[in-house]
PAMARNU-7230 format. One record per residue: x, y, z of N, C-alpha, C, O in turn. Coordinates in steps of 0.001 Angstrom, whole numbers, padded with zeros to 6 digits, always signed. Layout:
<rs>
XYZXYZXYZXYZ...
</rs>
This chain:
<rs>
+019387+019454+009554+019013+020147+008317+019116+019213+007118+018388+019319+006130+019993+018362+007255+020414+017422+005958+019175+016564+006215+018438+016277+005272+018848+016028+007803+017921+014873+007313+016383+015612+006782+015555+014901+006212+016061+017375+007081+015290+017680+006642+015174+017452+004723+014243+017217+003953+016019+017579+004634+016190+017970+002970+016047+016940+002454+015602+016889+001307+016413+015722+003211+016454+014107+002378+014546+014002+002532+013837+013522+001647+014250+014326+003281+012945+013909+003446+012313+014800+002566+011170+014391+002365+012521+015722+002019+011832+016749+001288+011877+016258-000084+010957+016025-000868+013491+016120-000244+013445+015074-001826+011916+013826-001561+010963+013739-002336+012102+013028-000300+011469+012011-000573+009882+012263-001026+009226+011410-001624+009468+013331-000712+008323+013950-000948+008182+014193-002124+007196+013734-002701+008928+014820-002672+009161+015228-004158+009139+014041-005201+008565+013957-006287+010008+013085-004475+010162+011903-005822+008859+011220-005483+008818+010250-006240+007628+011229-004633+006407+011046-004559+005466+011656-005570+004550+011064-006141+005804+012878-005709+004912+014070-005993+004943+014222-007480+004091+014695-008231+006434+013574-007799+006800+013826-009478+006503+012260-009695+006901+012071-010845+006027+011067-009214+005635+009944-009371+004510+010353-009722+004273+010389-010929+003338+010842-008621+002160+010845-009256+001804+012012-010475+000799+012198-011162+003062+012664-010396+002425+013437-012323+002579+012704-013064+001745+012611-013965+003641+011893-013037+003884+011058-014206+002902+010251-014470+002598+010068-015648+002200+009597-013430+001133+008415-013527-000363+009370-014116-001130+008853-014929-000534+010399-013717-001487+011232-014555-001090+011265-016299-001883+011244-017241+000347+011320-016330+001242+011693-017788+000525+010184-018367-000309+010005-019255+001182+009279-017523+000760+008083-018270-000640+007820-018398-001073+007713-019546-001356+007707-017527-002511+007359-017525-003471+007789-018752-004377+007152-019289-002948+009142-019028-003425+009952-020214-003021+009382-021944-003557+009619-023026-002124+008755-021644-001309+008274-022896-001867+006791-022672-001674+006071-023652-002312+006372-021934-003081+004735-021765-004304+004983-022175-004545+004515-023288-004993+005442-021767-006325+006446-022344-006374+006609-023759-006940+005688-024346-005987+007422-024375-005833+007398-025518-005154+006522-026516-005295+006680-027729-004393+005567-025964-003949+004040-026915-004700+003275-026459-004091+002208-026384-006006+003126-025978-007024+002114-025487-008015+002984-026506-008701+002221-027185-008232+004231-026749-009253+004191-027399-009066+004460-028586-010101+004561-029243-007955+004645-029214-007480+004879-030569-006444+003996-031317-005752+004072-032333-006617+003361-030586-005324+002244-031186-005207+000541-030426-004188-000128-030255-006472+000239-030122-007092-001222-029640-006211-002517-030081-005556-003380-029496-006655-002084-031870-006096-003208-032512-004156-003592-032387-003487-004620-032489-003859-002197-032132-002710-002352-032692-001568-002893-031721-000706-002206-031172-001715-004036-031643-001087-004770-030836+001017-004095-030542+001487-004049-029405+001556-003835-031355+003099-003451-031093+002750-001879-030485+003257-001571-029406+002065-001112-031045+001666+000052-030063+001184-000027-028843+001060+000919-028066+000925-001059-028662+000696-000795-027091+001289-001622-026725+001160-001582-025501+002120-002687-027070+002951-003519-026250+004506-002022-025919+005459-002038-025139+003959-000759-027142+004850-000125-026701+004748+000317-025925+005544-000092-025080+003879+001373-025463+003062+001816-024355+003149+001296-023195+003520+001857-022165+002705-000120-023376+003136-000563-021936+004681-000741-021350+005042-000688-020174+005564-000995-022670+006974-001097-021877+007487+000606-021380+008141+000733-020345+007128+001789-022192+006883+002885-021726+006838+002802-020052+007776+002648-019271+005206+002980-019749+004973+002576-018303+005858+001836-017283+006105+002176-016126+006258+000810-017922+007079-000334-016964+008253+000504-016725+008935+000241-015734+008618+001555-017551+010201+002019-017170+010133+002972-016718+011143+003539-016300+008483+003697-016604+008510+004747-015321+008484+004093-013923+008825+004623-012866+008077+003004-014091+008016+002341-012458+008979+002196-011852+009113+002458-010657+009947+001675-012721+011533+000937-012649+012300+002319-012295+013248+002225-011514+011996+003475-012759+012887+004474-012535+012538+005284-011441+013391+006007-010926+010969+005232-010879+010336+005321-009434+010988+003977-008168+011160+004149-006961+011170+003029-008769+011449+002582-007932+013146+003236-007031+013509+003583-005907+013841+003047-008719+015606+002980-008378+015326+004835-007469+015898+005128-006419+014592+005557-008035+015002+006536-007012+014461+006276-005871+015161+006395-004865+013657+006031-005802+013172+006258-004287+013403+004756-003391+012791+004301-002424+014643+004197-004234+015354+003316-003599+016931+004264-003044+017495+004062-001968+017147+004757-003558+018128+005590-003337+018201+006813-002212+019263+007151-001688+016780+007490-001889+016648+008240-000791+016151+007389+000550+016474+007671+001703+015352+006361+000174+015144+005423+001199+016352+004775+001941+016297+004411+003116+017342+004676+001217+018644+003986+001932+018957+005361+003546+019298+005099+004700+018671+006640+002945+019021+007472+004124+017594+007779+004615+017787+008329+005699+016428+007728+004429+015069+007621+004864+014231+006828+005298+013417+007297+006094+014130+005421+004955+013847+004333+005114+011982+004158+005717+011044+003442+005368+012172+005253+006772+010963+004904+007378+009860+005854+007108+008682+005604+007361+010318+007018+006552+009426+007713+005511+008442+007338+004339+007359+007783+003960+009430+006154+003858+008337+005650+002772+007559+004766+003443+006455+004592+002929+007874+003926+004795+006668+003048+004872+005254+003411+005889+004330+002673+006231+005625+005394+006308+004504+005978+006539+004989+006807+006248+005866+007136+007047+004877+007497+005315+004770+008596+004321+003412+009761+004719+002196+009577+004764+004368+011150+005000+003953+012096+005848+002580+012804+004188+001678+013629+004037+003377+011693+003325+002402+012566+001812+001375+011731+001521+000788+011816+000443+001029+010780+002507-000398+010639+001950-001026+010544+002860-000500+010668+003966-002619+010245+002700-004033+010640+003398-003581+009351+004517-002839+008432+004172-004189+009479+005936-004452+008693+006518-005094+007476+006244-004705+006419+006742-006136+007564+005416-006837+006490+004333-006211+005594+003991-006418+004444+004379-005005+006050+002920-004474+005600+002034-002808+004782+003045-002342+003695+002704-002271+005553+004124-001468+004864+004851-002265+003602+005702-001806+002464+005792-003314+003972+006191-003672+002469+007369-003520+001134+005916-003532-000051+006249-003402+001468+004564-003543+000083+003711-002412+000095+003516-002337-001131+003442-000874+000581+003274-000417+000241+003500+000247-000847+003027-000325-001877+003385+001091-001021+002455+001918-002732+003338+003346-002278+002386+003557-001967+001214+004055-002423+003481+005651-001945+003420+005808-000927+002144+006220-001189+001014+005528-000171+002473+005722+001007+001795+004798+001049+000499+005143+002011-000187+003585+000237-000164+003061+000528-001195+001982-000192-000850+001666-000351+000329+001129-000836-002132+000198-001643-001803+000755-003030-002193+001787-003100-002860+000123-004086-001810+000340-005480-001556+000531-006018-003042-000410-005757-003793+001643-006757-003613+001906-006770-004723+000521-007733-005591+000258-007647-006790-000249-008680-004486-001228-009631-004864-002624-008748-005060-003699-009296-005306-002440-007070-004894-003488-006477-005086-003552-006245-006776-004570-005861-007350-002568-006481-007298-002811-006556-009188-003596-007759-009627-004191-007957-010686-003475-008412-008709-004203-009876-009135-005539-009807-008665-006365-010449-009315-006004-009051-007498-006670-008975-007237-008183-007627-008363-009342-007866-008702-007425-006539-008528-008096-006071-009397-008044-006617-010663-008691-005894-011421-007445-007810-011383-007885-008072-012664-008982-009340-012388-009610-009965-013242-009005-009515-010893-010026-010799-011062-011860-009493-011157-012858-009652-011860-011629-008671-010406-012463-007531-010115-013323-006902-011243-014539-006869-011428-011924-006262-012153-011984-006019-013791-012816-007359-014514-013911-007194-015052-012104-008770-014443-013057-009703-015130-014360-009614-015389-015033-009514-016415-014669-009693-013753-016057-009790-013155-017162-008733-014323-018021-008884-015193-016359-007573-013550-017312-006519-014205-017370-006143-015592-018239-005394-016037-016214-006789-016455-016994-006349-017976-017262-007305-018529-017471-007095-019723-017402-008692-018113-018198-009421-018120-019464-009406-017856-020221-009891-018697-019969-008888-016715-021465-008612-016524-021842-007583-017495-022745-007750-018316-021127-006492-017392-021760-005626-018768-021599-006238-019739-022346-005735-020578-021103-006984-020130-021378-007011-021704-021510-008821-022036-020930-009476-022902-022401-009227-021087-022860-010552-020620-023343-010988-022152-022764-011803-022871-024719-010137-022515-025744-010509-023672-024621-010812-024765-024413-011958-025164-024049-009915-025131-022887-009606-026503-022461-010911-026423-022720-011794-027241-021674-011039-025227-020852-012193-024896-021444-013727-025472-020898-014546-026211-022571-013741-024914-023413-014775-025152-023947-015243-026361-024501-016316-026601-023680-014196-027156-024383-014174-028721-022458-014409-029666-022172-014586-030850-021839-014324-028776-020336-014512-029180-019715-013185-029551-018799-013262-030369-019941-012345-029241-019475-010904-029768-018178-011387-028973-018219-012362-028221-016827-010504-029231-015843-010410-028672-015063-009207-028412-015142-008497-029414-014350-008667-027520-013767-006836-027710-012389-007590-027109-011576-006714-026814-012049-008469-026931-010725-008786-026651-010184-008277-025155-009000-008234-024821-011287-007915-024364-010762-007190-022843-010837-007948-022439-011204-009045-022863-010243-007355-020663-010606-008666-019544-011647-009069-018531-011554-009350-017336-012735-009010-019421-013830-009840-019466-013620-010887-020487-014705-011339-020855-012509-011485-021132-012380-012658-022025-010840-013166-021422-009814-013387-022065-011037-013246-020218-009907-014118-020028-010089-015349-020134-010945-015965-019498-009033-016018-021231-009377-017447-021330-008929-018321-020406-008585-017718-019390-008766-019675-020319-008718-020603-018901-007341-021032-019143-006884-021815-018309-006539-020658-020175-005056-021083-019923-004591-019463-018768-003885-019294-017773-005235-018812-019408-004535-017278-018865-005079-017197-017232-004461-016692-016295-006384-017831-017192-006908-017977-015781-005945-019039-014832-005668-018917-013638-005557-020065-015737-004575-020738-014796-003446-020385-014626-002728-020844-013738-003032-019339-015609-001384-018962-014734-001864-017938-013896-001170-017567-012949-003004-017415-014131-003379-016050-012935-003624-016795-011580-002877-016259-010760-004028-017356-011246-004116-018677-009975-002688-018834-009787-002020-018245-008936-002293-019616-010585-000468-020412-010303+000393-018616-009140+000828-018475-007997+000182-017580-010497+000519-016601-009934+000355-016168-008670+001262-015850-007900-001028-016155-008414-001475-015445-007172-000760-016299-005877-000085-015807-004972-001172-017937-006101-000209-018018-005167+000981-018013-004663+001226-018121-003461+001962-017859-005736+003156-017828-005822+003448-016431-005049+004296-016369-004159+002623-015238-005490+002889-014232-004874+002374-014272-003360+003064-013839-002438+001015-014867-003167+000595-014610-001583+002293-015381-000608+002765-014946+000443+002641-016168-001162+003960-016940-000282+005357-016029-000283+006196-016157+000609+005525-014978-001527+006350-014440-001294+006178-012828-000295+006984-012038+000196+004775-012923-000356+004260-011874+000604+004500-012015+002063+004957-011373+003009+003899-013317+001751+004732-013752+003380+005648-014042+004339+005684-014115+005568+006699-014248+003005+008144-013927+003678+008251-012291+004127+008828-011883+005135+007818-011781+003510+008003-010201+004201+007279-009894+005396+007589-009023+006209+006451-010542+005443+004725-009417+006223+004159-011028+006302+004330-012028+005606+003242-010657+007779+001911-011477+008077+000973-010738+007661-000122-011297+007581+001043-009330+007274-000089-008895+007446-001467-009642+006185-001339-010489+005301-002471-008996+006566-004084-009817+005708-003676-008721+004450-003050-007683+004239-004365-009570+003905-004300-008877+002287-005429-007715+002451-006430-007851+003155-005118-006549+001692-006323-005060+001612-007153-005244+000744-006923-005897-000274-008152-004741+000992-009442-004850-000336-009644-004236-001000-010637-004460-001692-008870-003082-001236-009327-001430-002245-009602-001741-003399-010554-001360-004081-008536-002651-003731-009108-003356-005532-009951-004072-005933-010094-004361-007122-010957-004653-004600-012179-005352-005018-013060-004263-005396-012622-003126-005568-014627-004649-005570-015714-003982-005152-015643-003744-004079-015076-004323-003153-016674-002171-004172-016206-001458-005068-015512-000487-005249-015455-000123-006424-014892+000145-004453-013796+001180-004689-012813+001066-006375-012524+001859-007271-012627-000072-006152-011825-000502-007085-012153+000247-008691-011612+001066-009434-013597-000756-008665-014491-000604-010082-014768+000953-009996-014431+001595-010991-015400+001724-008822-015470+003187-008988-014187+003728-009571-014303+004429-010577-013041+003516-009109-011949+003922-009409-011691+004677-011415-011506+005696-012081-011965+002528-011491-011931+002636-012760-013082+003204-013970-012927+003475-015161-014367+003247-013011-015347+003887-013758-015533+005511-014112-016371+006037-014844-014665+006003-013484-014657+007617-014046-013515+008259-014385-012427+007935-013909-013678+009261-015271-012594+009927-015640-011706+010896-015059-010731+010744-015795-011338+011909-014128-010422+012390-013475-010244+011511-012530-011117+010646-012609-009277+011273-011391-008602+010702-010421-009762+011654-009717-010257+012723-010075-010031+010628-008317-010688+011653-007270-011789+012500-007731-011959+013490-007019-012677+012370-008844-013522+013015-008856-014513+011695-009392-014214+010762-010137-015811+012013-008699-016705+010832-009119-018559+011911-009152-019009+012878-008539-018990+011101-010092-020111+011607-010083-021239+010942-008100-022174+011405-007447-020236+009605-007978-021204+009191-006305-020388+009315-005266-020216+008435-004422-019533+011048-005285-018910+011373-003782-019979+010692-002444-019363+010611-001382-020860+010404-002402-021598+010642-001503-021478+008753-001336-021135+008199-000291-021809+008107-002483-021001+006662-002084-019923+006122-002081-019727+005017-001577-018927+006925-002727-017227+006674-002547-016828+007443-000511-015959+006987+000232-017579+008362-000244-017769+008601+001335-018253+007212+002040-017490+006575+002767-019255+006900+001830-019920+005568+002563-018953+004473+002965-018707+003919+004036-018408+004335+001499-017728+002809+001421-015958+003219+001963-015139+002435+002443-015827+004374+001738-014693+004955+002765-014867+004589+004485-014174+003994+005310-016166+005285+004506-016241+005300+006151-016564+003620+006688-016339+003205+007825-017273+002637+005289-017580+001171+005929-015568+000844+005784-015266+000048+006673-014844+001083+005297-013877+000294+005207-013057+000943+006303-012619+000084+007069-012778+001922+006561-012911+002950+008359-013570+001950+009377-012721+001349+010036-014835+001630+009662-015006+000327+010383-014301-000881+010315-013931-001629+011220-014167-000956+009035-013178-002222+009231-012239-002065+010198-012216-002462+011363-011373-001354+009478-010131-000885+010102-009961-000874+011968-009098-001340+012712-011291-000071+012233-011700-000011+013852-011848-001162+014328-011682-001314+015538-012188-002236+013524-013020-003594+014061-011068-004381+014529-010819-004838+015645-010059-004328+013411-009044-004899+013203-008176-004206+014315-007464-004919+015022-008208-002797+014506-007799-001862+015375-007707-002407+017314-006780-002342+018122-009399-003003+017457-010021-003139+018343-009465-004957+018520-009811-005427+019604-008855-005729+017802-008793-006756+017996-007215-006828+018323-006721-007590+019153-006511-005906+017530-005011-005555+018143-005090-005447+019458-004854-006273+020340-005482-004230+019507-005405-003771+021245-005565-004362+022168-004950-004140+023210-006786-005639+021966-007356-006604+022935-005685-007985+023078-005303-008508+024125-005149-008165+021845-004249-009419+021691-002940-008385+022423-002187-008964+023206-002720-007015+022177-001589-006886+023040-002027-006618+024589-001106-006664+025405-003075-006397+024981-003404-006561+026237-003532-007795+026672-002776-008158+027573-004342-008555+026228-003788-010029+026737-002262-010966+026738-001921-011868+027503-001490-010320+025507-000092-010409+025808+000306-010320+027095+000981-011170+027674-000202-009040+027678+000684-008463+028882+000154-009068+030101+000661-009111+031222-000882-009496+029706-001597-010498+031143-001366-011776+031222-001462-012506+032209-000972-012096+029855-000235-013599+029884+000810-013717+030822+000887-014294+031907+001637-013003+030126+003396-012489+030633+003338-012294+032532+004081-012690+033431+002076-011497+032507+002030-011052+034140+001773-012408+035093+002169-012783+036196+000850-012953+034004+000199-014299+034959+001315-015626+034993+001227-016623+035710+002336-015321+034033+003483-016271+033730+004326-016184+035192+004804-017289+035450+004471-015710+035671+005458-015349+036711+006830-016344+036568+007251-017365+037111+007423-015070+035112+008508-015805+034933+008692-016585+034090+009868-016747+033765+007865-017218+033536+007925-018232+031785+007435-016866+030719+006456-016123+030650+008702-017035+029985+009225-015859+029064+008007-015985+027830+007283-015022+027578+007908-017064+027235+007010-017192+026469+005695-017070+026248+005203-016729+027323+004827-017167+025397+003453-017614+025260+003138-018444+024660+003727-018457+023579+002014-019735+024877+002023-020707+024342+002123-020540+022864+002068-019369+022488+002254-021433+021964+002029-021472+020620+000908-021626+019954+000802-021292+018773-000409-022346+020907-001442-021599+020701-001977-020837+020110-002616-020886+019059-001539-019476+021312-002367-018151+020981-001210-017332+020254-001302-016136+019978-000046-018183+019967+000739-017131+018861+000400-017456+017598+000904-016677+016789-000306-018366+017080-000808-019420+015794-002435-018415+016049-002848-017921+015000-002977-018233+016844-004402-017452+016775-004086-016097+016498-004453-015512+015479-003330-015544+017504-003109-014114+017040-002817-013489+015535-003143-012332+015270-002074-014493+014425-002194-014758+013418-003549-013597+012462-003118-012718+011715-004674-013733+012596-005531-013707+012433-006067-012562+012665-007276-012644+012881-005459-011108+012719-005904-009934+013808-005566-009054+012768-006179-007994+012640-004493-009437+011874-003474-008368+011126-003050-007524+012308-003536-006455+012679-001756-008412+012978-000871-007702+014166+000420-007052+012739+001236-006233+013162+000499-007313+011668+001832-006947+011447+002892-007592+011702+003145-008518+012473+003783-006710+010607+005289-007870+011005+005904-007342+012142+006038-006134+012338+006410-008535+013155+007085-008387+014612+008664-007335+014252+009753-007542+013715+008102-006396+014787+009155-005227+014765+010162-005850+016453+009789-006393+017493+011537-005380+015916+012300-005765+017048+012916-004320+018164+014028-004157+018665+011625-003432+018248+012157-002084+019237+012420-002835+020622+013387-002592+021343+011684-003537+020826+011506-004382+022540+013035-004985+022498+013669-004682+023508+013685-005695+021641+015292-006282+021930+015695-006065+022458+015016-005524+023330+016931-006102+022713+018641-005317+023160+018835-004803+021715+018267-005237+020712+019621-003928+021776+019812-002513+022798+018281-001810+023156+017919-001785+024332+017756-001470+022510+016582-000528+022517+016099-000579+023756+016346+000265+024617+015395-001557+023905+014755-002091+024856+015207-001568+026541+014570-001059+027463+016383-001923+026388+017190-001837+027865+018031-000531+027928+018509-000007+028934+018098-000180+026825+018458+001800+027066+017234+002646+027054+017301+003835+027368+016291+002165+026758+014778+002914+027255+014857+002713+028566+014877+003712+029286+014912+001585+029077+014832+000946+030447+015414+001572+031574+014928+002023+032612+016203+001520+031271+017585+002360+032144+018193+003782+032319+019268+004149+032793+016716+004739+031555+017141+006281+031653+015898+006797+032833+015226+005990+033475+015807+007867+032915+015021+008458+034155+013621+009361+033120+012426+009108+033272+014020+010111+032398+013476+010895+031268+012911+010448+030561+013878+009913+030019+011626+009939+029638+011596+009526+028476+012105+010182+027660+012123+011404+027808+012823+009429+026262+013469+009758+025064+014553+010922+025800+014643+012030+025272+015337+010610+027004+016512+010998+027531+017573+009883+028015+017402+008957+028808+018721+010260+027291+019431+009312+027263+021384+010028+027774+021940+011126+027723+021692+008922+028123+023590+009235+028414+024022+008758+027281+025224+009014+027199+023561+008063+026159+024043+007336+024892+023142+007477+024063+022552+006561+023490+022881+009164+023872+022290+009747+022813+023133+008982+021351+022405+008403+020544+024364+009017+021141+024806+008999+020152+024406+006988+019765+024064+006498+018688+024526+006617+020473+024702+004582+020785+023022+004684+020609+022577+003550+020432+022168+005514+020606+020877+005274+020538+020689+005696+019120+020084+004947+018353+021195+006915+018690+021058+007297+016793+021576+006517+015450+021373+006406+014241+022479+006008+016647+022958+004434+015655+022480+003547+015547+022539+002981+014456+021715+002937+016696+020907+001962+016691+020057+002460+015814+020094+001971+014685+019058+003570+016101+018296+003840+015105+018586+003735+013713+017825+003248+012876+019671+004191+013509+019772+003781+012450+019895+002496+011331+019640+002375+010133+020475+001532+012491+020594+000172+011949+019063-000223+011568+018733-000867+010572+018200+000296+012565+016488-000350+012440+016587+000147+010837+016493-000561+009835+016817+001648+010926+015478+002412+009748+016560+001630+008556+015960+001591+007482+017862+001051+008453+018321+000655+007191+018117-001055+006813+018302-001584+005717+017617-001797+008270+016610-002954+007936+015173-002790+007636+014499-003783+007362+014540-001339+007678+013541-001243+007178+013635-000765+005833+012527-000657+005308+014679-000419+005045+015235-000174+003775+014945-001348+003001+014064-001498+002155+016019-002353+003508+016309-003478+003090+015092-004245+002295+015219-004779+001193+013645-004181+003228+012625-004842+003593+011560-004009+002194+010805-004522+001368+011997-002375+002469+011293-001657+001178+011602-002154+000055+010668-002370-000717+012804-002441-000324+013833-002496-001560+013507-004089-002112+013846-004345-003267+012814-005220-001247+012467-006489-001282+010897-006177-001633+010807-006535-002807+010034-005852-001356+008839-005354-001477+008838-004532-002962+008125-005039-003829+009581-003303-003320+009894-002745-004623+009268-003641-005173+008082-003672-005498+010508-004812-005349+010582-005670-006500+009780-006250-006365+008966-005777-007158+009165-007332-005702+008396-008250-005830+007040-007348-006680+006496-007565-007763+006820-006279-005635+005332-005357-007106+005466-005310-008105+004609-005514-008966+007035-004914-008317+007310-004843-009827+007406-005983-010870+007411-005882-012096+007478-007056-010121+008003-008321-010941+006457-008851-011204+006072-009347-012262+005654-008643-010028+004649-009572-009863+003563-008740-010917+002511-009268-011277+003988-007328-011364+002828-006492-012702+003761-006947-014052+003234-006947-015165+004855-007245-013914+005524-007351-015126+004858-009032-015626+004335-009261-016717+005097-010244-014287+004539-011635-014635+003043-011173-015004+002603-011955-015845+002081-010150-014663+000752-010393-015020+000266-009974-016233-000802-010301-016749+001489-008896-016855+001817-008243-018473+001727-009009-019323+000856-008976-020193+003083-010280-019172+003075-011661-019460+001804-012310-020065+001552-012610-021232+001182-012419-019096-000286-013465-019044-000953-012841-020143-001201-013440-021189-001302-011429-019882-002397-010992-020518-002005-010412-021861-000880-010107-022258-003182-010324-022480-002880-009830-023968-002698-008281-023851-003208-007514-023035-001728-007991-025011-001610-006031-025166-002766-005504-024598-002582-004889-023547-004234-005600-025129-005274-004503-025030-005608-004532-023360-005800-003596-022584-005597-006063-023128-005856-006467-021672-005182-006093-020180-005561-006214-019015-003585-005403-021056-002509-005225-020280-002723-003721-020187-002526-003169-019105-003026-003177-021014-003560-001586-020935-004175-001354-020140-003922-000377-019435-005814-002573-019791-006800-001869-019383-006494-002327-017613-007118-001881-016650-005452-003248-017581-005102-003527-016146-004160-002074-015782-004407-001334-014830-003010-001866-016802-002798-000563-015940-003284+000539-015865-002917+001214-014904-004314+001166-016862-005508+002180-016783-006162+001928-015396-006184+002944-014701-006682+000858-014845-007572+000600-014037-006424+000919-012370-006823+001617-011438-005198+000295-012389-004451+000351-011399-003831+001924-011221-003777+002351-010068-003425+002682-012179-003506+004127-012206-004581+005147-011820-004357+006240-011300-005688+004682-012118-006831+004918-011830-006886+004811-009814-007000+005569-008851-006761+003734-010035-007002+003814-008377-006231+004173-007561-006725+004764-006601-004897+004004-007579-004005+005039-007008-004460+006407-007047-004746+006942-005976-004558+006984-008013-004481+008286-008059-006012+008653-007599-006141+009848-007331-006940+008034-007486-008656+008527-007070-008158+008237-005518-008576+009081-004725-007348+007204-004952-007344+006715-003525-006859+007814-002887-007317+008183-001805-005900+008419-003502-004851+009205-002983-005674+010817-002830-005377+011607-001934-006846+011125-003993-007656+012308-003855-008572+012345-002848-008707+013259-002035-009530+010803-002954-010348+010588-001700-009650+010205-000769-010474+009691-000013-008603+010102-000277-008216+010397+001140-007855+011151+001333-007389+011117+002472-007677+012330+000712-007217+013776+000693-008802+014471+001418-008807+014900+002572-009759+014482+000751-011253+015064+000577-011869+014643+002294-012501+015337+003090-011276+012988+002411-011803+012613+003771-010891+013172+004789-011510+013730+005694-009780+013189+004899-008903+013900+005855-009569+015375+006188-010063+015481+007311-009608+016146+005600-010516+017300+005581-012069+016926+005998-012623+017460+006958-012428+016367+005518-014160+016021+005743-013921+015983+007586-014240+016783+008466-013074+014393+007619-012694+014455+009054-012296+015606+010008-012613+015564+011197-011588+016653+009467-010927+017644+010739-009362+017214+010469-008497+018084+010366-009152+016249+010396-007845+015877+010464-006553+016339+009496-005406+016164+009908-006752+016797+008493-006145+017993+007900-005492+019127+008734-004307+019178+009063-006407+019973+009002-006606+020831+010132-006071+020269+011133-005295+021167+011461-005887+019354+011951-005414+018920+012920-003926+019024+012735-003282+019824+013415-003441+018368+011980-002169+018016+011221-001388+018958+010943-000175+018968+011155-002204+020030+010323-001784+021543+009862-001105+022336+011669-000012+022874+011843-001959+022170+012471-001557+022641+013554-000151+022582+014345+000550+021661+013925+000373+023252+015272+001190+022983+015839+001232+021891+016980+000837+022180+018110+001617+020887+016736+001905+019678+017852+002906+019522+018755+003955+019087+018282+002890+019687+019591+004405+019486+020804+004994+017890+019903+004265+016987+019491+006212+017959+019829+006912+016571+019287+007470+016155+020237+007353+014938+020381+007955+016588+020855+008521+016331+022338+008428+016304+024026+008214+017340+024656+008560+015379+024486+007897+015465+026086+009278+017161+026738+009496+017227+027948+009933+018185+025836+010346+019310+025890+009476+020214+025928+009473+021233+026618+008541+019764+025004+007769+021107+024145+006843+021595+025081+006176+020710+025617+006578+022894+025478+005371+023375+026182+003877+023239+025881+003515+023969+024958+003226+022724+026259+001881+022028+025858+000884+023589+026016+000707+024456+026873+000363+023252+024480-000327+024283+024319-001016+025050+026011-000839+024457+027075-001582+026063+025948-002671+026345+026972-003902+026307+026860-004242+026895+025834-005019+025763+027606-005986+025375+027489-006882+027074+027014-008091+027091+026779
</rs>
């Protein structure tokens, strides 16, 4: 019952995250269009923002210590929005990635202006000192990404999801449902294509191993290729203990050291804490260094645009879960246990 309730908070400190980011988003909105010039107003604004993050983080650093593995598949969002993923949020190099995105595109709109020297001070005028710490940055962050995770970097913040994101006004509502569907279901292929290349590298794992008769390893090789698949970071369930108390019962998920098995579990889900709580920060540090770089108006329209897409990602994978069936599926009753009586046909 207790671990029900911890998980219910964890839902909650989700749920009161994304009002707030509507709260804010609304108050970014309106100091972008009423107050441009005024550089200390929105450097207020933005430190505003920064201390809702900071105070999203510390809580839901605090239920994660007894939850851990909730936040890094989180029963509260769309299937969509979990396969991207990466340790519990999105990839901290995805801020860098939508302001190169943002560049692009209000630059092309407002190319002619540009050219005739007009200026609006957004980020379509990033200058080349600010472009070189955005580089210095990015890589600094892709290396600290990688101490956590192999995984490949996500694309939501490129084109175009990204730019749709930022091109309309409610979260999740767009005037081209019908191409925010498309580019859902092409990035759904992706996913299948990456899906389909897993499955093939752990099946050949097991034919390696079989054909080894007895050499524990696999060359270095195909552990340097596999690289390349987005396998994820090497989880340690296969070890000792796990490994060899699975091994050694008759039952699946039946055990004589029920209790020596809830502990173990537990040690995992509080190194998967550890791993959230390292991840936190680095997002947080790595939007605070890109605050830095950019000018007040510029720093607005990066977190308008990153609010923006959270909160549209999180509606359209809501809309597609349903579109799919899978709502409905979910909603249903599922046996959880090789106990449970399997429905009747």
């Amino acid at each position: 019952m207790a671990e029900q309730l911890k998980h219910q908070q964890s839902q909650y400190c989700y749920q009161n995250w994304a009002a707030q980011q509507r709260l804010d988003l609304d108050e970014l909105l309106q100091a972008h269009t009423n107050y441009p010039t005024d550089t200390e107003y929105l450097q207020l604004i933005t430190k505003k923002v920064i201390t809702h993050f900071e105070n999203y983080n510390t809580a839901r650093a605090h239920l994660a210590k007894h939850d851990g593995p909730s936040f890094l598949v989180p029963t509260w969002g769309s299937t969509f929005e979990n396969s991207y993923l990466w340790i519990g949020g999105c990839r901290p190099s995805l801020i860098i990635r939508l302001v190169y995105a943002l560049c692009g595109s209000h630059l092309n709109a407002n190319l002619a202006e540009f050219l005739e020297g007009v200026r609006h001070g957004n980020l379509g005028e990033i200058s080349s000192s600010q472009l070189k710490s955005i580089d210095d940055l990015q890589a600094k962050t892709i290396k600290d990404e990688d101490k956590l995770t192999s995984r490949s970097v996500e694309n939501v913040a490129d084109e175009p999801l990204g730019l749709l994101a930022n091109n309309h006004g409610q979260e999740g509502q767009s005037n081209d449902d019908a191409v925010v569907d498309e580019i859902m279901d092409s990035y759904a292929l992706d996913q299948y294509s990456v899906l389909i290349e897993a499955d093939k590298l752990r099946l050949n794992v097991l034919k390696c191993n079989r054909a080894s008769s007895g050499i524990q390893e696999v060359t270095p090789t195909f552990i340097n290729a596999s690289s390349n698949t987005c396998i994820g970071s090497v989880e340690n369930v296969a070890d000792e203990p796990l490994g060899l108390l699975a091994n050694n019962h008759g039952q699946e998920g039946e055990s004589n050291n029920d209790a020596v098995v809830d502990e173990i579990m537990d040690s995992y889900a509080l190194d998967q804490y550890s791993v959230l709580i390292e991840a936190d920060k680095l997002r947080l540090n790595v939007l605070k260094c890109m605050i830095d770089i950019l000018t007040s108006l510029q720093a607005i329209e990066l977190l308008v645009a990153s609010k923006k897409l959270h909160l549209s990602l999180h509606e359209w994978g809501k809309r597609r879960d349903i579109r799919m069936g899978i709502t409905e599926l979910l909603n249903n009753s599922i046996p959880s246990s090789s106990h449970d009586q399997p429905p009747k046909p």
